[in-house]
C-alpha positions as CSV (number, residue, x, y, z in Angstrom):
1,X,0.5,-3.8,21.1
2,X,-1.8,-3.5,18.7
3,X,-3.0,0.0,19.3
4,X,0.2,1.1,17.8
5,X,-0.1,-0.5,14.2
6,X,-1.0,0.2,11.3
7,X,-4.1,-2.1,10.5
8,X,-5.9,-3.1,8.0
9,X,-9.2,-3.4,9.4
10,X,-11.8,-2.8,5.9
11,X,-13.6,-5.6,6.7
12,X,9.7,-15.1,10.5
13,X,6.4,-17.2,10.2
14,X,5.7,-19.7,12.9
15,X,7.0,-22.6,11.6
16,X,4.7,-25.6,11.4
17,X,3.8,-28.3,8.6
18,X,1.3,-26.6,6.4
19,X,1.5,-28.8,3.2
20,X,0.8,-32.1,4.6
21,X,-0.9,-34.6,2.5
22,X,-2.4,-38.4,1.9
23,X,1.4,-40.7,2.4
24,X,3.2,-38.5,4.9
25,X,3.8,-35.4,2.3
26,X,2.1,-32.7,-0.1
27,X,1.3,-34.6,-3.2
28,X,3.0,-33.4,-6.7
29,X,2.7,-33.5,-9.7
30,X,5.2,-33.6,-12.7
31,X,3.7,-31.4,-15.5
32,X,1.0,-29.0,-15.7
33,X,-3.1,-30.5,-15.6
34,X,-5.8,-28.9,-17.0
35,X,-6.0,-25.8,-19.8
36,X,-2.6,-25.5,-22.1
37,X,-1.3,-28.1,-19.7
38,X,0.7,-31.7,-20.8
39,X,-2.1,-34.1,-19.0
40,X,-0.1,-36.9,-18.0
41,X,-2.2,-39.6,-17.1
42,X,-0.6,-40.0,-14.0
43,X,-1.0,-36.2,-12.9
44,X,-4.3,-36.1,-13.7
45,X,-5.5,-39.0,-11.9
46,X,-3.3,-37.4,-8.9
47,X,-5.7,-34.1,-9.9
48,X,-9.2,-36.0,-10.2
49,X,-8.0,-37.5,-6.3
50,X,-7.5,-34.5,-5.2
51,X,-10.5,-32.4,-6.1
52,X,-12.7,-35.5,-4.9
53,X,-11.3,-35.2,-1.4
54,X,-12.6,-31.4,-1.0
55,X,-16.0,-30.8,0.3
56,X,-18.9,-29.4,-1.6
57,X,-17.9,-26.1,0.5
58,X,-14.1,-25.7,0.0
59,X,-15.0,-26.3,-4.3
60,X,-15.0,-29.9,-4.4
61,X,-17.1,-31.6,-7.3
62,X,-20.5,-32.7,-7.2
63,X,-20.8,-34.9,-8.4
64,X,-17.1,-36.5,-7.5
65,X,-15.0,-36.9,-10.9
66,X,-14.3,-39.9,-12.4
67,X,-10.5,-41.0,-11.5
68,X,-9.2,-42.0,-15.0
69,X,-6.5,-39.7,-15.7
70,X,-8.5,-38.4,-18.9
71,X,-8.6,-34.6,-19.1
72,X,-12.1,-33.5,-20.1
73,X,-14.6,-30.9,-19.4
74,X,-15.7,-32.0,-16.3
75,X,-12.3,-32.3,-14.8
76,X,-11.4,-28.8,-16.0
77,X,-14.7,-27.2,-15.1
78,X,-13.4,-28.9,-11.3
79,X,-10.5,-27.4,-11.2
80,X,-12.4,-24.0,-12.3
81,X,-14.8,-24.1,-9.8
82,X,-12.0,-25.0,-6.8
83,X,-9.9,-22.0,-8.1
84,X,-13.2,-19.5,-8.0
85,X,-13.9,-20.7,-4.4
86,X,-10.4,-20.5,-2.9
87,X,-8.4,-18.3,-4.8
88,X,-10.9,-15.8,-6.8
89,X,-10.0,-16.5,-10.0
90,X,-10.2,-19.8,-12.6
91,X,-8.0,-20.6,-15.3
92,X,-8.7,-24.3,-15.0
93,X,-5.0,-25.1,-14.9
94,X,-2.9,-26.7,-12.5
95,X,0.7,-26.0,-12.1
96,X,3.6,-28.0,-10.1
97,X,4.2,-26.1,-7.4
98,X,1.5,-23.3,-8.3
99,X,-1.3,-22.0,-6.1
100,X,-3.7,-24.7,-6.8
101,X,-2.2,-27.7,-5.9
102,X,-0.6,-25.4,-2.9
103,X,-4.0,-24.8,-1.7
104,X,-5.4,-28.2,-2.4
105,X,-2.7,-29.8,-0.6
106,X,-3.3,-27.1,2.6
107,X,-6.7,-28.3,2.6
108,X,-5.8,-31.9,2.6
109,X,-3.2,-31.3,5.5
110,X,-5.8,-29.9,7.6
111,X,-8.4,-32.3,7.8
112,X,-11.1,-30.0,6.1
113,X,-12.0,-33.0,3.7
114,X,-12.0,-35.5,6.3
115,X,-15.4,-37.2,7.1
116,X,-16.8,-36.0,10.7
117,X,-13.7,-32.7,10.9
118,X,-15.2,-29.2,10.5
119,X,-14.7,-28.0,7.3
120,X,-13.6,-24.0,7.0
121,X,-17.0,-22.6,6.8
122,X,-17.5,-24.3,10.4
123,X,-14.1,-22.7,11.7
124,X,-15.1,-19.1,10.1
125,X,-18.7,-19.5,11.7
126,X,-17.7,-20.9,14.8
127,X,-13.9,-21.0,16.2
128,X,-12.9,-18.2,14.7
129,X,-15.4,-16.1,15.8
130,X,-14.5,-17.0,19.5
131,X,-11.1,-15.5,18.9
132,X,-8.1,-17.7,20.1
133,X,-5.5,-19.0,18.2
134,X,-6.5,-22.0,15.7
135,X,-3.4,-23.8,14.2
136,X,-5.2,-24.9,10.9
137,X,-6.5,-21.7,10.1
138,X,-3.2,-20.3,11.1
139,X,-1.3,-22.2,9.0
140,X,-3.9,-21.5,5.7
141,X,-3.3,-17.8,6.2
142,X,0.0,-18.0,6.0
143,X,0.1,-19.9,3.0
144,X,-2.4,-18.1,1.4
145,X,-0.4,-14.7,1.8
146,X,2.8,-16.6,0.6
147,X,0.8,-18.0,-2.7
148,X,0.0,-13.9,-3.2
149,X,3.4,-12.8,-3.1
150,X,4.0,-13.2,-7.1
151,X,0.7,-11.9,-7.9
152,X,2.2,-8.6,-5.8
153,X,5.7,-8.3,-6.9
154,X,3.3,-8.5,-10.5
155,X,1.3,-5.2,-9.6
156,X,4.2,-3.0,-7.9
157,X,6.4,-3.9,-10.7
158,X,3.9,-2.6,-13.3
159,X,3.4,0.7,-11.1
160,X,6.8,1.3,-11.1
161,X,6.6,1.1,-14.5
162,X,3.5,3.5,-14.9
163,X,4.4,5.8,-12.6
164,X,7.5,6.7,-14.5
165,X,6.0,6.5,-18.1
166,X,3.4,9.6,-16.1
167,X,6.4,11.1,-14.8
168,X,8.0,11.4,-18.7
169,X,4.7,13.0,-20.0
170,X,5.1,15.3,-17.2
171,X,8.8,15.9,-18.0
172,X,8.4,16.3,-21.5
173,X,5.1,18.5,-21.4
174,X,3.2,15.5,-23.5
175,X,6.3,15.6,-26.5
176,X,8.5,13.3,-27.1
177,X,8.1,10.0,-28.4
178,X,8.1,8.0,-25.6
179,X,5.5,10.4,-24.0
180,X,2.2,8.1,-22.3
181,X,-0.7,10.3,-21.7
182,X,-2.6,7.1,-21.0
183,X,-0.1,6.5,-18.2
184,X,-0.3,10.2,-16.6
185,X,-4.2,9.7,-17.0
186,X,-4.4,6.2,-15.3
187,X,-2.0,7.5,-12.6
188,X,-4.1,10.9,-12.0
189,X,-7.3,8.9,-12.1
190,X,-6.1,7.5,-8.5
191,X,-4.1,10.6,-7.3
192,X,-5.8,13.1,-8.7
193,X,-3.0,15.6,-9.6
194,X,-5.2,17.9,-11.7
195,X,-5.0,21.1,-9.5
196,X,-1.4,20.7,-9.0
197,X,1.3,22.3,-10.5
198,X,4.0,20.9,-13.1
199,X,7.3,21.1,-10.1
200,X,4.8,19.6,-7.2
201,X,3.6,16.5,-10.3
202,X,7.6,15.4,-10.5
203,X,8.4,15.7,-7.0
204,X,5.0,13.6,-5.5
205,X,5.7,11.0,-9.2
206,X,9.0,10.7,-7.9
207,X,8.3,9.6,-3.9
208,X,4.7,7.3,-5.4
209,X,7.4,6.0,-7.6
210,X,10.2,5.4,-4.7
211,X,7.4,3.8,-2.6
212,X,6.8,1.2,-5.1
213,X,10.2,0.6,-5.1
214,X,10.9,-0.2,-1.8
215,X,8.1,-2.4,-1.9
216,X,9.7,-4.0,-4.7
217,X,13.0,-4.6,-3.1
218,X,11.5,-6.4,0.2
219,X,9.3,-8.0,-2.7
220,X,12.4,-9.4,-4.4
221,X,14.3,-10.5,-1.0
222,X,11.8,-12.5,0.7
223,X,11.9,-16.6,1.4
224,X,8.7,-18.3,1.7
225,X,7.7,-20.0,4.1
226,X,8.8,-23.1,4.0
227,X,12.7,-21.8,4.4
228,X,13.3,-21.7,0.1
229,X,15.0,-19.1,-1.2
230,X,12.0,-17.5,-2.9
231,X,12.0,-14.7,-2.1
232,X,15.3,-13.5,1.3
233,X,14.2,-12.9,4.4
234,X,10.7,-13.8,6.4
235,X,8.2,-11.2,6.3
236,X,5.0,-12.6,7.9
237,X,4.1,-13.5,11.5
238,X,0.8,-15.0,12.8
239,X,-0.9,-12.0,14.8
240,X,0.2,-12.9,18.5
241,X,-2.6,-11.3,20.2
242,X,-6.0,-13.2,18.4
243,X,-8.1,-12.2,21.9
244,X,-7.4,-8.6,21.5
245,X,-7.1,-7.6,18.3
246,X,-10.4,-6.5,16.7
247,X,-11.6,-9.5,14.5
248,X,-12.4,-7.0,11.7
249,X,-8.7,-6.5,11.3
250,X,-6.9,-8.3,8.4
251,X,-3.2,-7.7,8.9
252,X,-1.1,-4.7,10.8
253,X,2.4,-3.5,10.7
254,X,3.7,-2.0,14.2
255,X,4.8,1.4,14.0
256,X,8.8,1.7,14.5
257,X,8.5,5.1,15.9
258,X,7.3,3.5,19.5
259,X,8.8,0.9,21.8
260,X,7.5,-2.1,21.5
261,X,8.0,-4.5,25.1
262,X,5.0,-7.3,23.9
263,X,7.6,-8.8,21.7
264,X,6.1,-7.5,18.4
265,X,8.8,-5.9,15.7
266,X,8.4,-3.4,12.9
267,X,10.4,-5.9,10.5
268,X,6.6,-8.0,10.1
269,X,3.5,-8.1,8.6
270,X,1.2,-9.8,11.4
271,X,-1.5,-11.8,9.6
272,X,-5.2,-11.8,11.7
273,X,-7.7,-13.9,11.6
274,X,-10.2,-11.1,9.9
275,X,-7.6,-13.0,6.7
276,X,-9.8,-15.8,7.5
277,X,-12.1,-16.9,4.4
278,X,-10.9,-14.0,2.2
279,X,-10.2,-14.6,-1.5
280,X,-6.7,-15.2,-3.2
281,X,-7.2,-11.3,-5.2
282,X,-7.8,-10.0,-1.2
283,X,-5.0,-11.6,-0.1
284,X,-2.7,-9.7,-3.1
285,X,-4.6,-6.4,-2.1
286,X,-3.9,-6.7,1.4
287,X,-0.1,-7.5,1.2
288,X,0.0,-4.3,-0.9
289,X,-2.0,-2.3,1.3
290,X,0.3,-3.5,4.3
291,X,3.4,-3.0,2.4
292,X,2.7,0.5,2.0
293,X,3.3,1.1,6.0
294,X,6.3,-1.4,5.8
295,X,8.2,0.8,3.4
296,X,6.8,4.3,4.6
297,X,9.0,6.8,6.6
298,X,7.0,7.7,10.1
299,X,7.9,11.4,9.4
300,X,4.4,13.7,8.9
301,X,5.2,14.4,5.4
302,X,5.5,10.7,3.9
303,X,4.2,8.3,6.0
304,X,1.6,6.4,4.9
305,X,-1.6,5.5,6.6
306,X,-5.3,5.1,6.2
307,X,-7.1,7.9,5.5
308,X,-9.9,6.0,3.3
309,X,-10.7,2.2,2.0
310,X,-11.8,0.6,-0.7
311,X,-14.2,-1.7,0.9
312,X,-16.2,1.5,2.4
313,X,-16.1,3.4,-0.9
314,X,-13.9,6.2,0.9
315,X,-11.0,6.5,-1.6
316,X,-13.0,8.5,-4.1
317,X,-13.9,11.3,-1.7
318,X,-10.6,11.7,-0.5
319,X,-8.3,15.0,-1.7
320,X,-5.0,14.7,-3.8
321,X,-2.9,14.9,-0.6
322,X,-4.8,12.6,1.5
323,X,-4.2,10.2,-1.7
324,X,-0.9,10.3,-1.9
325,X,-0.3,8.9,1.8
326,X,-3.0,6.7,1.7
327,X,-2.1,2.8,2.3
328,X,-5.5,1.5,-0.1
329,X,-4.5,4.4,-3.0
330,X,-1.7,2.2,-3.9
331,X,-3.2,-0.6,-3.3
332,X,-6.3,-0.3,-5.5
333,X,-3.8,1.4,-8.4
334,X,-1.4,-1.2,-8.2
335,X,-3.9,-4.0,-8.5
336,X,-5.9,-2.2,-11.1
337,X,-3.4,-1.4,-13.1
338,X,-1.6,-4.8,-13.5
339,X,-4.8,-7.0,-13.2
340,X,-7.9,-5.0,-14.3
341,X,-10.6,-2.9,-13.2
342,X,-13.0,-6.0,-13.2
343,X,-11.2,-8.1,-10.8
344,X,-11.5,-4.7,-8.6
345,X,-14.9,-4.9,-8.9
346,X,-15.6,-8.7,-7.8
347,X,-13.6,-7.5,-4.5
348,X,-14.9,-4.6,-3.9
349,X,-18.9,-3.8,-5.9
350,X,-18.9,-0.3,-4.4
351,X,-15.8,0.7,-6.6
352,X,-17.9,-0.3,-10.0
């Protein structure tokens, strides 16, 4: 049950058609629309169609764009404005096969930008609030969290990679010439290694280090999920248990050091519906945050849990040693280090 996972509660995938769209199937497009892209008059228009079909509140455009498979301002600034409101961030490009179109075709499939269907905000305010299972939301969670997975493959690999430049300064006593002091002070920054000694630095660089690696390897051998080869094996399941788990709760990964007989398996992330309405950066934050329990050992002196969170401004009071087991610690570094400290700070304003 529930009470026995790891959650993250700071406020294989069930198979169903997720990507439906207008003529039976998710609509495509041949080349990149929008910023840097080719503009093919036909993938434009395809575009233009597109962003006119999504309400006012899922980022549609007001007013709706004019279909004529011309790139402009206003059809860019569209496409901005539909990437700030479902994935939290806007490059005004869209790519074949890339989260934009994969989100706008979600949309489409459920019904959100049919005339006299609820639109998201009404499931978030209403059904989902009720608790229950709701397919449609369901089915955007799960391709949400699939649409993060490159963004978090992005982060770990780029901790990997600071962690050991800070592990070589710490080697080499800040000599050599491939000696980062940037890298030991980014790293300490979120660890806070100062009171430590030079023997204890290695050894806890070494195992932040080997958990960012493991993370990395069920990264790289994941399929998405609709049954590519993407990424290997499946690695998300909807949450089973929507009437009992807390709403607050964003995703958990049951704990393999108890017996599990409600049919729930340590191999998963379960996805709740506390996902529901979050941003594309969240999303990427969460998967890291849940990945750290996936790859932890449940021994005392590695595993990984939650001793604070970003979203309640806990990480900063906590100690080096509560840091270094600390689900959110990695999470915030990883993210911060690959993407920024402002795209921290639009997630989470306490943290500015």
């Amino acid at each position: 049950m529930v009470a026995v996972c790891r959650a993250n509660s700071d406020s294989g995938c069930r198979l169903i058609s997720i990507t439906p769209s207008k003529k039976g199937g998710a609509a495509t497009i041949s080349a990149a629309v929008g910023v840097g892209g080719r503009n093919l008059a036909a993938d434009v228009r395809t575009i233009q169609e597109m962003l006119n079909a999504m309400p006012k509140t899922s980022g549609g455009p007001t007013p709706p764009l004019a279909v004529d498979g011309l790139i402009g301002p206003r059809t860019i600034a569209a496409i901005q404005r539909f990437q700030r409101t479902q994935l939290g961030w806007a490059d005004g490009r869209v790519d074949p096969g890339g989260p934009t179109i994969t989100r706008l075709n979600v949309i489409a499939g459920t019904g959100a930008a049919k005339p006299g269907l609820p639109g998201l905000a009404d499931f978030d305010k209403g059904e989902a609030a009720k608790g229950g299972s709701n397919p449609i939301l369901e089915a955007m969670r799960l391709t949400t969290m699939t649409i993060s997975l490159p963004d978090a493959k992005i982060a770990v690999t780029k901790a990997i990679g600071r962690v050991e430049q800070a592990f070589s300064f710490v080697m080499l006593g800040g000599g050599g010439l491939t000696s980062d002091p940037a890298s030991f002070e980014i790293v300490d920054r979120h660890y806070l290694f100062k009171n430590a000694g030079r023997e204890q630095t290695l050894s806890e660089l070494q195992f932040i280090a080997t958990t960012f690696r493991r993370m990395k390897t069920i990264l790289d051998n994941r399929t998405s999920v609709f049954g590519g080869p993407m990424f290997g094996r499946n690695l998300f399941e909807i949450d089973p248990f929507p009437d009992k788990t807390d709403p607050r709760i964003k995703a958990y990964v049951p704990r393999s050091s108890v017996e599990h007989d409600d049919g729930v398996t340590p191999n998963k992330i379960y996805l709740c519906r506390g996902l529901d309405g979050q941003t594309q950066d969240r999303y990427t934050h969460i998967l890291i945050h849940e990945m750290g329990h996936f790859v932890d050992d449940e021994a005392p002196e590695t595993e990984i849990v939650d001793h604070g969170y970003a979203f309640f401004n806990t990480l900063k009071t906590l100690p080096h040693d509560k840091r270094l087991h600390n689900a959110d610690t990695y999470a915030i570094f990883a993210f911060e280090n690959a993407f920024g400290k402002d795209r921290v700070v639009k997630m989470f304003p306490l943290l500015r």
